[in-house]
N, C-alpha and C positions, 0 to 999 in steps of 0.2 A: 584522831579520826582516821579510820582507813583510806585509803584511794578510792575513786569511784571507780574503777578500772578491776581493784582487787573486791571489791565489794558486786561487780559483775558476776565474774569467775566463780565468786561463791554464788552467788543466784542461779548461775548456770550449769556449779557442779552440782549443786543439790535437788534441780530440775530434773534432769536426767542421768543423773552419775557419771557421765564420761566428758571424757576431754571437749572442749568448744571448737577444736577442729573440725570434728566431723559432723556437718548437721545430719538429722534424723532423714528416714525416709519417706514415712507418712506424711500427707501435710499437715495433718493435725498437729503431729508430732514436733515438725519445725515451726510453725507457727507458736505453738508453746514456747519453743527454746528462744526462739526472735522475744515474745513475750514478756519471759521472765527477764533479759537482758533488759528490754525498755521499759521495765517496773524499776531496775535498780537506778537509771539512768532519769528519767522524766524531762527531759530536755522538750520533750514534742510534747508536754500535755496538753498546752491551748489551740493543738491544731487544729482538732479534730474530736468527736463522742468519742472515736474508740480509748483513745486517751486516758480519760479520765473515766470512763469507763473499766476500762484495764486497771488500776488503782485500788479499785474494790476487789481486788481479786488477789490470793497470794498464790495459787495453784491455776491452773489451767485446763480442765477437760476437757474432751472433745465438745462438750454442748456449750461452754465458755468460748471456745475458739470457733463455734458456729455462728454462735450472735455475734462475735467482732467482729468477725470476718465481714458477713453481712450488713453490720454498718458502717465496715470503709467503704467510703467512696470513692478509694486507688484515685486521690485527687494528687500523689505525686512528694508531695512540701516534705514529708518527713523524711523522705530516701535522701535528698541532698539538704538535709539540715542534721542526718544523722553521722558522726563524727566515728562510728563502727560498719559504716556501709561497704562494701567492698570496694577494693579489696583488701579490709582488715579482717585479721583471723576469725573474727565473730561473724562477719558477714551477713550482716544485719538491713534485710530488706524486707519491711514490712510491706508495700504493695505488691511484691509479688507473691510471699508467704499468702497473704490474705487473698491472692486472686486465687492460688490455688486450690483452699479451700472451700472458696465458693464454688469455684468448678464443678468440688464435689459434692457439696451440701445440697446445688441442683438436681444431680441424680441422687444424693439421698433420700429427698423428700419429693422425688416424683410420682405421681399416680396415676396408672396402676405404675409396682414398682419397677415392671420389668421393664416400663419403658423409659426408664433414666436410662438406660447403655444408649438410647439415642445421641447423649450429650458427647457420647464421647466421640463420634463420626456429625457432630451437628451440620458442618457446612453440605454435608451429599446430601443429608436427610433434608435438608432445606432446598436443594437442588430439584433432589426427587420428587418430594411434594410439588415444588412450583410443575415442574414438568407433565408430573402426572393430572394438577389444577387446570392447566391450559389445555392440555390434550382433550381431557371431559368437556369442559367448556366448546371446545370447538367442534367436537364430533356431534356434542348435543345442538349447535347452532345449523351445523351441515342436515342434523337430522331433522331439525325442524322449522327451520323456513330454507333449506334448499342451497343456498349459498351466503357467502360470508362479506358478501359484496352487493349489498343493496341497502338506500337508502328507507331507513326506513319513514311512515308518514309522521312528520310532527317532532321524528328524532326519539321514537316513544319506545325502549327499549325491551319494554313487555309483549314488540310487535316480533323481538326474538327469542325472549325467555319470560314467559309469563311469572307473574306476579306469584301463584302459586308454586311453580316449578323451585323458583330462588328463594322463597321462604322454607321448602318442603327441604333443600337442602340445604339453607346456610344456618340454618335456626338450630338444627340437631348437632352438628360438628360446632357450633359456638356454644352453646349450652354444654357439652362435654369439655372444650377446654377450660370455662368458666368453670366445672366442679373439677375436674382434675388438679386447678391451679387452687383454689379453694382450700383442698384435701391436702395439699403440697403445704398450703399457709396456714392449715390446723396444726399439721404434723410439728411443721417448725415451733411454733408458737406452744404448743405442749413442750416441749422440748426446753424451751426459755421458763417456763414458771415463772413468769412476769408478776404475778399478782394481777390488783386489779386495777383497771384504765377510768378513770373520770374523767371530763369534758377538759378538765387543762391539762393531762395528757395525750388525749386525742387532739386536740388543739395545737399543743405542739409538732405534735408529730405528725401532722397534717400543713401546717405552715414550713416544718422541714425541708418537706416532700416536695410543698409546690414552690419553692425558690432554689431549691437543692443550694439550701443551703451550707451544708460540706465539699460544694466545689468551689468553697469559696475561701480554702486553704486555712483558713484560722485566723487570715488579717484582713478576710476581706478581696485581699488583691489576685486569687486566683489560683491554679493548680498550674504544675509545673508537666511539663509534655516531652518533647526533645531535648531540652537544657533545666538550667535552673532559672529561666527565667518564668516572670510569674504571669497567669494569662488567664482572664476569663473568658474565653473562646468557647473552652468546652463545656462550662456551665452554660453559654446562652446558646450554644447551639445543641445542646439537651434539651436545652426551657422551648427552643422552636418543635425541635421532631416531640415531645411530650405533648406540649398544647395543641400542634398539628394534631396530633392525635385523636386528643378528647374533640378535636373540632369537627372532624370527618367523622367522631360514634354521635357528638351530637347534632350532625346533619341526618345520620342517618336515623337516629332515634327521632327526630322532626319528623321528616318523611315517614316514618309507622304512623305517628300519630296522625298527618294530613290525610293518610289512605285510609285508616281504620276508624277514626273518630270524626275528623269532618269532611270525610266521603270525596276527599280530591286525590287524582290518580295522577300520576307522571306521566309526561313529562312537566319539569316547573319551569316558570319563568326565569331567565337568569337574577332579575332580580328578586328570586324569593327564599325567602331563611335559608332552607335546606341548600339549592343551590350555591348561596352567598358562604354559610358556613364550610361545605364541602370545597370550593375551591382554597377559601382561605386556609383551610387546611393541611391542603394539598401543597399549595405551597410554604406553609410553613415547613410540615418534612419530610418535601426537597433541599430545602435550604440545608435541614438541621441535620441531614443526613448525609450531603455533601459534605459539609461541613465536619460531622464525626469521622465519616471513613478518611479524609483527608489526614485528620489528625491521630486517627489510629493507624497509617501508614506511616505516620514520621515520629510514631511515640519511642521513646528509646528504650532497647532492650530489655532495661534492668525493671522495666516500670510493666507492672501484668505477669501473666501467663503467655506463654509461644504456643499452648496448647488452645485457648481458648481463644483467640485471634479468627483462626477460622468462622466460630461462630458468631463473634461481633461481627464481622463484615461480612457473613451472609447473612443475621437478620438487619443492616444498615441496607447492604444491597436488595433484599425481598423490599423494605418501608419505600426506600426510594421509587423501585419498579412500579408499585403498588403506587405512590404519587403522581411520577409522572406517566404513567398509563389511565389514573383516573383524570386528568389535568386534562389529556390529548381528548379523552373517551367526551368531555365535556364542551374543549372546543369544536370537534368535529362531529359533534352527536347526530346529525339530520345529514352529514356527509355518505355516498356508500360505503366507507369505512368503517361505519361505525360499527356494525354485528361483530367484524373481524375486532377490533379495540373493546368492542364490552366482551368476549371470549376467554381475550386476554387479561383482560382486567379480572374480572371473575376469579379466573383461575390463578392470578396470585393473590388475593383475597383468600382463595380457600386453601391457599397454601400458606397465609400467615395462619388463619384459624388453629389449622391444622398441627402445626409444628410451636402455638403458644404455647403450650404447657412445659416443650419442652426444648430449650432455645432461651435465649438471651434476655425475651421477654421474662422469664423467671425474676429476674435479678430485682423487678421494679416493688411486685406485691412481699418479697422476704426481705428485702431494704426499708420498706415501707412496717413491716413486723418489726423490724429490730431499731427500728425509731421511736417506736412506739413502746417498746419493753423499754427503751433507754429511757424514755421521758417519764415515766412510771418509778423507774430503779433512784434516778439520782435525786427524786424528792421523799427517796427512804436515807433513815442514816447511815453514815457507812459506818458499818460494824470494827472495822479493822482499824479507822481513826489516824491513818495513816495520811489522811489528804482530805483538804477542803473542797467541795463544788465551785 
């Protein structure tokens, strides 16, 4: 039997015909070459989907290297368990190959298409928007009750922006990122020829999602950050800014329902759903988004993209702002403060709306596609017979 070493080398000259010194340029194109190496090697199959995943596969196209990509979850375990990582000549870093190509697969499958070159300047554009969010909000508050400094009666925020005015414009800019990100998660998902999903693959791949599962390194005990030590920090401060999330759309999906169905107008009681859900929310992610950016300031070089940094920590920084400005907007709602804090608030509200499609938020609904193709895929047989499930 040959060496696994020599048995690389032919993996890797028969990938791309040339030497394993020089990786490719594309990222497609390196992430294949990392690929084919970790097909010959299988050291890391239980870490992770992309694993065994990759198994079924003897070649690698760019629509092969769009679904891996997208179901790593860059949780870290296999760069320092990989015995080719740098600096040996193969140079073999699967999180960062794979961040890179997610980078790009967000602007490939953005809608409309022009506005994927967003992704590649994300931090200004997220700047821009918040700025430009705030500005509107505040000249609309100056224009219509006069100043930004009055209490209003009851704390009842429709005494500065009516009830029509904030549905007239947050309903249209949320409605276009929802189909834009929709149209983004056809494109992808055509692209996979998944076959088709029944209840115990949506099941799976639903239960995935909501434990995030794959940051939970392959043993359970965690992903690795700064070191090789193993941590699940960033799995539960994901699980916080996540369900923060669904808690503040479903406070605010309450509140539709209270105004439009049983005829009660805002302001609510602190102790009533909407309110109770919305703070809980809020501080979930603060928490969870302290918490990320913390740890994507101390992630170590080799782990990610340098390119795509920018854009993690300005949608960490917008969720946050967007927290603790609806947190302040809630403790101080009947203070004069408050027009100036709902202004603000508003305005980076429509500046996440604004900038979902195309931004970091991407990552979650084509992570979510390619869980869902995997949980489909490995209850087919593998053709190649090469590896058991």
């Amino acid at each position: 039997m040959q060496p696994l070493e020599t048995l690389i080398r032919q993996a890797q000259a028969a990938a791309d015909g040339a030497p394993v010194v020089a990786p490719a340029a594309a990222p497609e194109n390196e992430a294949a070459r990392i690929l084919q190496i970790c097909n010959a090697c299988r050291y890391c199959e239980g870490f992770c989907a992309v694993f065994p995943a990759m198994t079924r596969r003897l070649a690698f196209g760019d629509a092969d290297v769009h679904y891996l990509a997208n179901l790593c979850h860059n949780c870290g375990a296999c760069l320092y368990a990989c015995q080719y990582a740098p600096p040996h000549e193969f140079a073999v870093n699967v999180p960062q190959a794979m961040a890179r190509v997610r980078l790009r697969t967000y602007g490939l499958y953005a809608w409309p298409s022009a506005f994927g070159r967003l992704y590649a300047r994300n931090g200004l554009v997220v700047s821009l928007a918040l700025a430009i969010g705030i500005a509107l909000f505040l000249v609309l508050a100056l224009a219509l009750s006069g100043t930004l400094w009055r209490a209003a009666p009851g704390g009842s925020f429709y005494e500065v922006f009516s009830h029509e005015l904030m549905a007239g414009i947050f309903a249209p800019v949320f409605l276009f990122a929802l189909g834009a990100l929709g149209v983004g998660v056809r494109r992808f998902w055509r692209e996979l020829a998944p076959g088709a999903a029944g209840a115990a693959q949506a099941a799976e791949a639903t239960a995935a999602v909501a434990t995030l599962k794959y940051l939970g390194g392959g043993h359970g005990d965690g992903c690795n950050n700064d070191d090789d030590r193993f941590s699940l920090a960033r799995r539960h401060f994901h699980q916080a800014t996540f369900y923060g999330f669904l808690l503040c759309f479903l406070s605010t999906s309450v509140a539709t329902l209270y105004h439009y169905l049983l005829r009660l107008e805002a302001p609510y009681a602190y102790t009533s759903l909407p309110v109770l859900l919305g703070i809980a929310g809020g501080i979930g992610i603060a928490i969870g988004t302290l918490g990320l950016g913390w740890l994507n300031l101390r992630r170590h070089p080799l782990q990610g993209d340098a390119q795509q940094k920018p854009m993690d920590l300005g949608f960490i920084a917008l969720l946050l702002f967007i927290a603790v400005t609806g947190l302040a907007l809630a403790a101080w709602r009947t203070s004069a403060a408050m027009p100036t804090l709902l202004a603000i608030h508003l305005g980076a509200v429509i500046a996440l709306f604004l900038t979902l499609p195309y931004g970091k938020f991407a990552h979650g609904p084509l992570r979510a596609a390619a869980l869902l193709k995997w949980a489909i895929e490995r209850r087919q047989p593998n053709r190649l017979g090469l590896a058991d499930d």
